[in-house]
DSSP file (Angstrom, degrees, kcal/mol; ACC not computed):
  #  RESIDUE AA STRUCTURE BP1 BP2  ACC     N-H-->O    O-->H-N    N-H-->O    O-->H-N    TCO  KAPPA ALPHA  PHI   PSI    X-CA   Y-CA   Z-CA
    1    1 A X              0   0    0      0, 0.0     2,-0.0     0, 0.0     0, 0.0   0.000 360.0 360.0 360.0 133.9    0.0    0.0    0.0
    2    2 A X     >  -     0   0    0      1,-0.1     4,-1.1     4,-0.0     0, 0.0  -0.280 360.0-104.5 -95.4-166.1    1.6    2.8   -1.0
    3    3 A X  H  > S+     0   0    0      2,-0.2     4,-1.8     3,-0.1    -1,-0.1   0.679 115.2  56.7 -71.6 -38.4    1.5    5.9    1.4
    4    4 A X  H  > S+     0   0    0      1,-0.2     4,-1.4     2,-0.2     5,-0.3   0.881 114.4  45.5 -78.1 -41.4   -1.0    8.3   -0.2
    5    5 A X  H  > S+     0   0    0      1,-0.2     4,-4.0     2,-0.2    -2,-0.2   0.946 104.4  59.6 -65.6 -28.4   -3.6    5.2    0.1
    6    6 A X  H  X S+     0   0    0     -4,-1.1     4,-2.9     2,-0.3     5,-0.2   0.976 103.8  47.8 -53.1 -59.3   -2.8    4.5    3.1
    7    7 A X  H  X S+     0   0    0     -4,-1.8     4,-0.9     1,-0.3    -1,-0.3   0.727 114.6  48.7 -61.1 -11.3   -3.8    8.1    4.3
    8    8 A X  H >X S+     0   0    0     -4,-1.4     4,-1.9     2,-0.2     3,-1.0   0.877 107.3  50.9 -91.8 -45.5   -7.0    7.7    2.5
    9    9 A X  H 3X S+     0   0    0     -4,-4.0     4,-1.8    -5,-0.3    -2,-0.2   0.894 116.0  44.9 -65.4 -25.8   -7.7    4.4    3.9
   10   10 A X  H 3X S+     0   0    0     -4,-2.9     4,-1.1     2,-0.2    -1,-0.2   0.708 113.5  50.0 -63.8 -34.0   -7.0    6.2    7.6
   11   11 A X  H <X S+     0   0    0     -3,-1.0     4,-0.5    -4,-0.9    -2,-0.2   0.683 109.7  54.8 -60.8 -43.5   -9.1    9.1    6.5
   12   12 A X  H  X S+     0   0    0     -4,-1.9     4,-1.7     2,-0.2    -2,-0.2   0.855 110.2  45.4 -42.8 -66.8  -11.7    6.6    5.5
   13   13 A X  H  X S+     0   0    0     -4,-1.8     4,-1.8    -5,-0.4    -2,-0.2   0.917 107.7  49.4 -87.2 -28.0  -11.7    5.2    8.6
   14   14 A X  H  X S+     0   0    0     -4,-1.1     4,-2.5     1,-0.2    -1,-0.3   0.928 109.6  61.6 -42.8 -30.0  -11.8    8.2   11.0
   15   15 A X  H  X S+     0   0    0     -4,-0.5     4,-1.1     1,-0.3    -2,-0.2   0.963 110.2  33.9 -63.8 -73.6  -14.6    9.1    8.8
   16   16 A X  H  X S+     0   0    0     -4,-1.7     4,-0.7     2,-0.2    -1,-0.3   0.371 112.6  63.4 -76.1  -7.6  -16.7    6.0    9.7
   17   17 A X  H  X S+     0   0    0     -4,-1.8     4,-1.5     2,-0.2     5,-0.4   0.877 107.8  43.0 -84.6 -86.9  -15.3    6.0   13.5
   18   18 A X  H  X S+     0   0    0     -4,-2.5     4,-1.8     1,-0.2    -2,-0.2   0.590 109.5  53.3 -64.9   3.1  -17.0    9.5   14.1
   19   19 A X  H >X S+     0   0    0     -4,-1.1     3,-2.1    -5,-0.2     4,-1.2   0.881 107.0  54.6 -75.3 -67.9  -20.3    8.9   12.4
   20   20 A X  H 3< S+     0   0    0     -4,-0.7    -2,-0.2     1,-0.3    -1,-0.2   0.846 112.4  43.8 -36.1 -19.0  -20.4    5.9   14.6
   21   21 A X  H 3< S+     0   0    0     -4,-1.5     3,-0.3     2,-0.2    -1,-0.3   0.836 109.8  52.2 -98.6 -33.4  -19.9    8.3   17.4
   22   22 A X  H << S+     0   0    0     -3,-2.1     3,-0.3    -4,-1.8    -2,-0.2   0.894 118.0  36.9 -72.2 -26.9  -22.2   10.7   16.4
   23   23 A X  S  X S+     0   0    0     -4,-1.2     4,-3.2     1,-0.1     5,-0.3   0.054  87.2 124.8-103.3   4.7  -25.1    7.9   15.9
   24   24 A X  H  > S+     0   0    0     -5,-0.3     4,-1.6    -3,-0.3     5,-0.2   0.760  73.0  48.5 -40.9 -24.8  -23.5    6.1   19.4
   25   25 A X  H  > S+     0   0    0     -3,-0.3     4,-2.9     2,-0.2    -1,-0.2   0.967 116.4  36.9 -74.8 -45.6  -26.8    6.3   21.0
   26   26 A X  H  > S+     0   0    0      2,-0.2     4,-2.1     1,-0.2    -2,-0.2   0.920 116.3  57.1 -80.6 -42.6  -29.0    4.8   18.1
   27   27 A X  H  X S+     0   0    0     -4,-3.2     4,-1.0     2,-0.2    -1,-0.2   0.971 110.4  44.5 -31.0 -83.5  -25.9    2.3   17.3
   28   28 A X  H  < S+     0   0    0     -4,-1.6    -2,-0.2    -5,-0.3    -1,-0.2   0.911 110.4  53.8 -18.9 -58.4  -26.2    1.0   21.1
   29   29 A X  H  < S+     0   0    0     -4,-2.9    -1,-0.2    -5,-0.2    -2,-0.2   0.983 116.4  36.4 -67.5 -57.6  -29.9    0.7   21.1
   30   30 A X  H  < S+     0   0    0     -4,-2.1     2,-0.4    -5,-0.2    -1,-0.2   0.914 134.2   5.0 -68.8 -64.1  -29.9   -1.5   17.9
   31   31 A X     <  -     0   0    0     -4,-1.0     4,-0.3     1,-0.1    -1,-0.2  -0.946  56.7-165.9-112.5 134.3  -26.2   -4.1   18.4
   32   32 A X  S  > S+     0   0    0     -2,-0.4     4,-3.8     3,-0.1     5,-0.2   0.709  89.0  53.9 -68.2 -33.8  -24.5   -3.7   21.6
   33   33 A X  H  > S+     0   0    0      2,-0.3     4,-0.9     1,-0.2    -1,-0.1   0.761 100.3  56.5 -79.8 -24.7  -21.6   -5.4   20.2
   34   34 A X  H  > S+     0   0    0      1,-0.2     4,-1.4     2,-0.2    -1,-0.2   0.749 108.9  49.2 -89.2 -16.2  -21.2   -3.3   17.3
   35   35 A X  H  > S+     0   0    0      2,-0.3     4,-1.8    -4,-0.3     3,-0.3   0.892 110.7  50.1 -73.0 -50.7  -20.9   -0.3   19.7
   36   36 A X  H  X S+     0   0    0     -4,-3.8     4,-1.6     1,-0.2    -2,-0.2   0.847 117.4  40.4 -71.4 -12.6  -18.4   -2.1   21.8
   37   37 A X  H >X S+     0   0    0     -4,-0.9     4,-1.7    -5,-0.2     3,-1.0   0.986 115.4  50.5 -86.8 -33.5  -16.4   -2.9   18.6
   38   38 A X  H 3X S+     0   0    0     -4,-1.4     4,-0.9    -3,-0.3     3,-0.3   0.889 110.7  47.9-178.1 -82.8  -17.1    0.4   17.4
   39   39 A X  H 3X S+     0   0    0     -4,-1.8     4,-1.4     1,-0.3    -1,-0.2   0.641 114.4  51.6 -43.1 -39.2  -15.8    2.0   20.9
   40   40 A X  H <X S+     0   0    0     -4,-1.6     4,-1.9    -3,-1.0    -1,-0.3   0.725 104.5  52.1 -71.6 -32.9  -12.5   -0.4   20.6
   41   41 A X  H  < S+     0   0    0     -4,-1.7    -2,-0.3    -3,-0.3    -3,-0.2   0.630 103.8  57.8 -80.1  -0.4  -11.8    0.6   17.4
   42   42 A X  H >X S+     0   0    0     -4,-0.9     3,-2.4    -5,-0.3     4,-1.8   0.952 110.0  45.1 -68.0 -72.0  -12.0    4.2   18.7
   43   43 A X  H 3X S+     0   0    0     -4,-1.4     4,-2.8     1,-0.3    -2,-0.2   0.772 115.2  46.9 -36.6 -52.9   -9.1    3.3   21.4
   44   44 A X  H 3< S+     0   0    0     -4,-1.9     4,-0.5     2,-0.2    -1,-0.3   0.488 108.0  51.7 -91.7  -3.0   -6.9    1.6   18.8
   45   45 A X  H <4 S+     0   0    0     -3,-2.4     5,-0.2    -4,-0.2    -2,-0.2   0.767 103.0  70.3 -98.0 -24.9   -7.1    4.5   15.7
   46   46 A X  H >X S+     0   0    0     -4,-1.8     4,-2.7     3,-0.2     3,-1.5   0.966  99.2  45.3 -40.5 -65.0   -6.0    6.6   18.6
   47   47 A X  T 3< S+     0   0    0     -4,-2.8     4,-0.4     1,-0.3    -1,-0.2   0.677 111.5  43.9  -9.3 -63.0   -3.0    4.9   18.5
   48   48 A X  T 34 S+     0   0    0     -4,-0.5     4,-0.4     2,-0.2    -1,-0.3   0.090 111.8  53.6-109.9  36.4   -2.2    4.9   15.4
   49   49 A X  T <> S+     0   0    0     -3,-1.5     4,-1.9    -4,-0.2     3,-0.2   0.562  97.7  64.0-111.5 -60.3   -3.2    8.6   14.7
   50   50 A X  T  < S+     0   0    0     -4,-2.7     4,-0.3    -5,-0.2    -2,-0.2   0.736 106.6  44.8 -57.1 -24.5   -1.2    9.9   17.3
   51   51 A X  T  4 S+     0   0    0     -4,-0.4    -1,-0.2     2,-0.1     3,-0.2   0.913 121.4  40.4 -43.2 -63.3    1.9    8.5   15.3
   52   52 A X  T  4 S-     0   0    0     -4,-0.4     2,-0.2    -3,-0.2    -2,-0.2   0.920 139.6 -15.6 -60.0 -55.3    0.5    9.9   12.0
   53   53 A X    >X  -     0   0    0     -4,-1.9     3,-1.2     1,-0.0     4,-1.2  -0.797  48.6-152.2-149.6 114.4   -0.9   13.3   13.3
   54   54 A X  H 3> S+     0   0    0      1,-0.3     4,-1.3    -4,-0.3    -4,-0.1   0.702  94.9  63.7 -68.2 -26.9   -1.4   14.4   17.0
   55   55 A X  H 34 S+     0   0    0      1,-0.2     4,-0.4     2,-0.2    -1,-0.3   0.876 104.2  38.7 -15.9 -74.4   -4.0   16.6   15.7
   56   56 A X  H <> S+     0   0    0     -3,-1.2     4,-0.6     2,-0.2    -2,-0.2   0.635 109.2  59.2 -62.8 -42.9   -5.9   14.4   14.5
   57   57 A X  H >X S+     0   0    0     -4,-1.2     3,-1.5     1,-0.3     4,-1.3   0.937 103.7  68.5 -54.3 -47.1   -5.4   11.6   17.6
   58   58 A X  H >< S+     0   0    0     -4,-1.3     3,-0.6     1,-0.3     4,-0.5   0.824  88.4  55.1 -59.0 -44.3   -6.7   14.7   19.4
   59   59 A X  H 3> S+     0   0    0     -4,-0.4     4,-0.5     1,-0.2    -1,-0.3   0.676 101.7  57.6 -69.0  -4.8  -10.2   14.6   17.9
   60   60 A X  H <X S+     0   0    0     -3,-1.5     4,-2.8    -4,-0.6    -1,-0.2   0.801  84.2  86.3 -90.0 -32.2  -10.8   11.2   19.1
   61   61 A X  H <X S+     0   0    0     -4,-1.3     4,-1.6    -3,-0.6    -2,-0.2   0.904  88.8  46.4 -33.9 -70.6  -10.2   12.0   22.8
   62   62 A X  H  > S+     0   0    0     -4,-0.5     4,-2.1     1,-0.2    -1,-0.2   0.919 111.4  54.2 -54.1 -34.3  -13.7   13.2   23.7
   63   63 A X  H  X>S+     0   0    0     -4,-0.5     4,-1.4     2,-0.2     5,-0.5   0.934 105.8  55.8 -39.1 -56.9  -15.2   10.1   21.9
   64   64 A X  H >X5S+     0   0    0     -4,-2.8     4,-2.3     1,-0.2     3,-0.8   0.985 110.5  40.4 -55.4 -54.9  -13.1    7.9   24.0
   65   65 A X  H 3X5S+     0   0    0     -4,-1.6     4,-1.6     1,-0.2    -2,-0.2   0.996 114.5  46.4 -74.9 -49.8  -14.1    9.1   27.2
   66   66 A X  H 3<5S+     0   0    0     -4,-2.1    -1,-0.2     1,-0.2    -2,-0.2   0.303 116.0  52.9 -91.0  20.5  -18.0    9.5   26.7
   67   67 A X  H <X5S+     0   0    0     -4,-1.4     4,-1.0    -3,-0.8     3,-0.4   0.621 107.4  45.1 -79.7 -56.5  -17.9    6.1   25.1
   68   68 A X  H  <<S+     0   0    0     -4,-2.3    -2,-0.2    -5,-0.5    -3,-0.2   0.884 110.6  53.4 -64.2 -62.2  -16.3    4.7   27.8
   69   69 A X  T >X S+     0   0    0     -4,-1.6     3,-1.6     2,-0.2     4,-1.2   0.763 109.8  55.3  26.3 -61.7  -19.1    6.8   30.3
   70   70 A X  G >4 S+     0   0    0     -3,-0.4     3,-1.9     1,-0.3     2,-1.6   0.926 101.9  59.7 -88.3 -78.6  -22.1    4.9   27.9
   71   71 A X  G 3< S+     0   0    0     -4,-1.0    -1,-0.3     1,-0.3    13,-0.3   0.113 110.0  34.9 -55.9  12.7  -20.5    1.7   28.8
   72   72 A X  G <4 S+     0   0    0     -3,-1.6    -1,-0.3    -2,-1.6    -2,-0.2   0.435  89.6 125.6-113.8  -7.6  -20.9    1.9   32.4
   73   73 A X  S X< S-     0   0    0     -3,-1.9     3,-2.3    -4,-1.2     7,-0.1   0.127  81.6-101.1 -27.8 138.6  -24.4    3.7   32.0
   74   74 A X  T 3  S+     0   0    0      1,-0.3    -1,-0.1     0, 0.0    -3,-0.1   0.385 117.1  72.3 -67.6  18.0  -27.1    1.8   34.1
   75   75 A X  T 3  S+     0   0    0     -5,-0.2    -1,-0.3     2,-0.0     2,-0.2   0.401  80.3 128.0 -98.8  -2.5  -28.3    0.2   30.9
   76   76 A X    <   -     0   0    0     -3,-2.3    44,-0.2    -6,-0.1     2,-0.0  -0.537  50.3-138.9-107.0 175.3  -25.4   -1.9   30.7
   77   77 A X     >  -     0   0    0     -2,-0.2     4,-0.8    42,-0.1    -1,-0.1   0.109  39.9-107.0 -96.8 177.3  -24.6   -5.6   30.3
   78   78 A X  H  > S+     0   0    0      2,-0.2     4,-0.9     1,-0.1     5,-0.1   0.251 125.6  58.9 -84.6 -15.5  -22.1   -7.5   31.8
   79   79 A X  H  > S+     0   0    0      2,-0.2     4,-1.5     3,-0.1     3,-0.3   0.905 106.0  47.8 -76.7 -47.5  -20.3   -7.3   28.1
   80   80 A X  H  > S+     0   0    0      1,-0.3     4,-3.6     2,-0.2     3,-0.5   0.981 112.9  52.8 -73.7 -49.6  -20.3   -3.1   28.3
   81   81 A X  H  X S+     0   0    0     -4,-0.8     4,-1.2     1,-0.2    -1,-0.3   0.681 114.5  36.8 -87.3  -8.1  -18.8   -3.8   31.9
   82   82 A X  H  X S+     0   0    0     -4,-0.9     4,-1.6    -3,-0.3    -1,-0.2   0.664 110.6  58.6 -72.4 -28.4  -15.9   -6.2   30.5
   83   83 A X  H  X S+     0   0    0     -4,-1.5     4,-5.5    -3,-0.5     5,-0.3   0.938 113.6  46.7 -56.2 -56.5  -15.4   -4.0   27.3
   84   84 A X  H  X S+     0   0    0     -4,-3.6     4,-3.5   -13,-0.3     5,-0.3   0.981 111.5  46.1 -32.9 -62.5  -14.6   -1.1   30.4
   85   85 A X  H  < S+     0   0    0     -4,-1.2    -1,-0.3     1,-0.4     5,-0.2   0.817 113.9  45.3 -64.9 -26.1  -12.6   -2.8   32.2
   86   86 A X  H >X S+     0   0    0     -4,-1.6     3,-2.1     1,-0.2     4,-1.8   0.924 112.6  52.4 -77.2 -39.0  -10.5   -4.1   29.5
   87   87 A X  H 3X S+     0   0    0     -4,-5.5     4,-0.6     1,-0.3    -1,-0.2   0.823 114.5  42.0 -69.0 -18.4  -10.2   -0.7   27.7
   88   88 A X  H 3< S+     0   0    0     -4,-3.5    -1,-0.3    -5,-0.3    -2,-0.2   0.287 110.9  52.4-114.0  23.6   -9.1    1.0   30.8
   89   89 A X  H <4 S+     0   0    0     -3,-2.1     3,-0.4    -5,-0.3     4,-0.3   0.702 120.3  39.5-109.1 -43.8   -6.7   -1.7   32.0
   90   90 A X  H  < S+     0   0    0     -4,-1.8    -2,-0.2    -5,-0.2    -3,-0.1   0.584 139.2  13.0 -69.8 -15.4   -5.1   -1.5   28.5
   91   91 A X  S  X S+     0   0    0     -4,-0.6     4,-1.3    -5,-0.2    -1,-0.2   0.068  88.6 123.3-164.6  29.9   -5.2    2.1   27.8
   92   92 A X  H  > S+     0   0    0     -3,-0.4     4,-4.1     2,-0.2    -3,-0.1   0.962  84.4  40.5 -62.3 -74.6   -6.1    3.4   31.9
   93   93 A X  H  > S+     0   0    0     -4,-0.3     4,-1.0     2,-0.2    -1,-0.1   0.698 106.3  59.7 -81.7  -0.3   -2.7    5.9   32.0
   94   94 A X  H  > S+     0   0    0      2,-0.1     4,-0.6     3,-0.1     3,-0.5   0.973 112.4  43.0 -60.2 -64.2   -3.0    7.1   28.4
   95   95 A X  H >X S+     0   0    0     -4,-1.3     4,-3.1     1,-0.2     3,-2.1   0.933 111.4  55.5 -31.8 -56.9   -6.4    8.4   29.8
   96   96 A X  H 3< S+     0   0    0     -4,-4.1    -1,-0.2     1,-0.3    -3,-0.1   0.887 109.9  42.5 -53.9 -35.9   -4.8    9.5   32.8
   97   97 A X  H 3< S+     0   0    0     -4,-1.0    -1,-0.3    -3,-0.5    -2,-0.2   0.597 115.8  52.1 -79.7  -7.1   -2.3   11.6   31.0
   98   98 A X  H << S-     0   0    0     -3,-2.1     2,-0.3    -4,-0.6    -2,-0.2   0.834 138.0 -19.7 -97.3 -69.0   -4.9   12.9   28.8
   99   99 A X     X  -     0   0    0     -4,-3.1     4,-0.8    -5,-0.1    -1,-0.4  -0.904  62.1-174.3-136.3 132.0   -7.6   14.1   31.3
  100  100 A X  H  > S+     0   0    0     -2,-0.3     4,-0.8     2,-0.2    -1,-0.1   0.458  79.0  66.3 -93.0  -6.2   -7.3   12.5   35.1
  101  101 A X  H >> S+     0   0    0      2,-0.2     3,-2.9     3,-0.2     4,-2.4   0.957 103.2  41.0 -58.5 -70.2  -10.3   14.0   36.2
  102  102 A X  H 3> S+     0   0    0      1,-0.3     4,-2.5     2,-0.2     5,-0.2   0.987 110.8  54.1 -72.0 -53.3  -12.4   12.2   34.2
  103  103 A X  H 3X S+     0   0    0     -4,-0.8     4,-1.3     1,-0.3    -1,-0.3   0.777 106.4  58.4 -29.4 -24.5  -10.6    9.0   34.5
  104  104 A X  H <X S+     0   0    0     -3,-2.9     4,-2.9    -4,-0.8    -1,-0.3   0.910 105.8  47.1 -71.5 -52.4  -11.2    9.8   38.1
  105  105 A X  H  X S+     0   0    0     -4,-2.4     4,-1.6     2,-0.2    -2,-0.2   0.781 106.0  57.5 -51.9 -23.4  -14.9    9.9   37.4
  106  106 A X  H >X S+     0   0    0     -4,-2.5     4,-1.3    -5,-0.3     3,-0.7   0.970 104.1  55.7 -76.3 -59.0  -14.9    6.8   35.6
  107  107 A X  H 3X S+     0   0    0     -4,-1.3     4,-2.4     1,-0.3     5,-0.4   0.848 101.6  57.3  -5.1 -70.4  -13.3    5.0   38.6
  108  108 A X  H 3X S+     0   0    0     -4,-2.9     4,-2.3     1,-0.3     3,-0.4   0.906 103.8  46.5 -70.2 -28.8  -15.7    5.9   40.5
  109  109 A X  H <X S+     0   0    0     -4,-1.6     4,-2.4    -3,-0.7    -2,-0.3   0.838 107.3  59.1 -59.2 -28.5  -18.3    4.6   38.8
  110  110 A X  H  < S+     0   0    0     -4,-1.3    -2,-0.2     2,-0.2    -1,-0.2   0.784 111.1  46.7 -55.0 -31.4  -16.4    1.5   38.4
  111  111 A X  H >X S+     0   0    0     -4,-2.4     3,-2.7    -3,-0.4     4,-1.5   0.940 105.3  52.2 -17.7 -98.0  -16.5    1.5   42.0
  112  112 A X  H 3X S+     0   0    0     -4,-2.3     4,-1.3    -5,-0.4    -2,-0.2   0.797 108.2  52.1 -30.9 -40.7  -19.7    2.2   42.8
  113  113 A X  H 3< S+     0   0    0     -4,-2.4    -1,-0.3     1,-0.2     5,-0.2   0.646 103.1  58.1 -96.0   4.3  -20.9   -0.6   40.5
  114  114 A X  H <4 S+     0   0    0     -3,-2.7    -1,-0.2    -5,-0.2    -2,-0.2   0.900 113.2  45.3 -91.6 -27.7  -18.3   -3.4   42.3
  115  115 A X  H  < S+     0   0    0     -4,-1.5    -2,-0.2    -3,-0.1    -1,-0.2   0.825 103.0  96.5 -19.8 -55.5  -20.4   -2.3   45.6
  116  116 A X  S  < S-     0   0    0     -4,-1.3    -3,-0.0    -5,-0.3    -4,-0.0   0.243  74.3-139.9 -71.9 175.2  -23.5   -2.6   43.6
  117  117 A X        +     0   0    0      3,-0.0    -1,-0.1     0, 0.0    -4,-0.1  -0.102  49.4 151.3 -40.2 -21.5  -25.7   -5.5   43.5
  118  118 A X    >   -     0   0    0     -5,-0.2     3,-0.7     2,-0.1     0, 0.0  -0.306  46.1-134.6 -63.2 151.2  -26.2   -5.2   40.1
  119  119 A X  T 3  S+     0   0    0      1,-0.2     2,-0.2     3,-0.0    -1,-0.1   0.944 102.2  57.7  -2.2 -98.0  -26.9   -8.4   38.0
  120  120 A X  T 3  S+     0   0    0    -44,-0.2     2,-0.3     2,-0.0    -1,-0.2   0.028  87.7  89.4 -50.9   7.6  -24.8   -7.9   35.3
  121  121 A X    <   +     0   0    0     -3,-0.7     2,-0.2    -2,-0.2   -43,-0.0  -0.996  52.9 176.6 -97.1 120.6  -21.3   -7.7   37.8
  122  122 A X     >  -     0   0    0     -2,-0.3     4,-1.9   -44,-0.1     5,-0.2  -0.615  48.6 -91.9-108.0 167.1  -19.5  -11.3   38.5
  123  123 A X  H  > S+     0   0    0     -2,-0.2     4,-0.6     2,-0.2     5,-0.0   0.756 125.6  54.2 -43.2 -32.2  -16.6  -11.9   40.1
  124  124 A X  H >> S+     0   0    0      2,-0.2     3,-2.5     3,-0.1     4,-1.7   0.984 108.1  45.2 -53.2 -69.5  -14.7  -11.7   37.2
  125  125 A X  H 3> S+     0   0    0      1,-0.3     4,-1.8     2,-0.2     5,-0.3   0.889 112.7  55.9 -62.3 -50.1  -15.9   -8.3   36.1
  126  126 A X  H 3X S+     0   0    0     -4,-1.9     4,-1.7     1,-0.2    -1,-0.3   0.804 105.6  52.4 -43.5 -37.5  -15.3   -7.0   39.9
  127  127 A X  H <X S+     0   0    0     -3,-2.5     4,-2.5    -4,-0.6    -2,-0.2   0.773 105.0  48.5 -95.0 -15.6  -12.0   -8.1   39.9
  128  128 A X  H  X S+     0   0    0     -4,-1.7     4,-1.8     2,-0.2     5,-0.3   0.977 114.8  52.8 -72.1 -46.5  -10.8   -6.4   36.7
  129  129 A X  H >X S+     0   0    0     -4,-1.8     4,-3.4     2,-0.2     3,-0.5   0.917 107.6  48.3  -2.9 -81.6  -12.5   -3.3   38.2
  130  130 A X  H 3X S+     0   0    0     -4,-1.7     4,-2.0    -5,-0.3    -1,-0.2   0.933 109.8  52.0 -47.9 -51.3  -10.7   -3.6   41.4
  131  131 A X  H 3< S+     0   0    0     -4,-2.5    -1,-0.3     1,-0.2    -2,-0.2   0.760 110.9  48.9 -71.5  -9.7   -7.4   -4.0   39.5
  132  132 A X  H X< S+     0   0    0     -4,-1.8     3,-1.6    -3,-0.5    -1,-0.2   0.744 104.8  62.5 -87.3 -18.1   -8.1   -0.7   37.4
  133  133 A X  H 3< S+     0   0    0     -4,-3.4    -2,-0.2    -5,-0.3    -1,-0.1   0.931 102.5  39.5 -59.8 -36.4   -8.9    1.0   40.2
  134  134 A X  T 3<        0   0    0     -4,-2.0    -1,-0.2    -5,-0.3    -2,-0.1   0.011 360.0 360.0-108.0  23.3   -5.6    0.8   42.2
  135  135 A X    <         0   0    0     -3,-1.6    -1,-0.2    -5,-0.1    -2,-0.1   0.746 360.0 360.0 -93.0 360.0   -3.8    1.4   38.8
């Protein structure tokens, strides 16, 4: 692939990452799963946009966080809450360095819901919690 495609196929895909983010709600409501892949692929173009143009990386930063927000939302599954915990055990101090406030907020719902009662929290999901907490 030569370099100039490349940037279109990267362009391409930002493209189809923030419509997904603008339509996040009505996405959710129809597949959950295509919102959590949707929400992963956010995390992981970050990446590789912050190589290519930091600019650019940059617009994906609010997405990232009020995705991550709608996956702890009290509408969600025991899937949203593994999706979390994995995004923020994998990519927890890039957030931190980015905004720690909200990561702080995030935490605390993550908190809050290893307290909770809910349903949808196992032992599993409680203990990846716990370990993002005290990272």
């Amino acid at each position: 692939m030569t370099n100039s495609s490349g940037m279109a196929l990267s362009s391409c895909v930002l493209a189809l990452l923030l419509n997904d983010y603008r339509n996040r709600l009505e996405v959710r409501n129809r597949s959950r799963l295509m919102f959590r892949n949707s929400v992963k692929c956010i995390f992981e173009m970050y990446v590789v946009f912050l190589q290519i143009d930091s600019c650019v990386a940059k617009c994906l930063v609010k997405p990232m966080f009020k995705c991550l927000d709608i996956l702890i939302d009290d509408n969600s599954d025991s899937e949203d809450f593994l999706a979390m915990g994995v995004l923020m055990t994998d990519h927890g101090s890039v957030l931190n360095n980015l905004n720690s406030y909200l990561v702080d907020k995030l935490i605390v719902k993550m908190r809050s819901k290893i307290c909770s009662d809910d349903e949808q929290m196992n032992g599993y999901i409680r203990r990846i919690f716990l370990h993002v907490s005290f990272l």
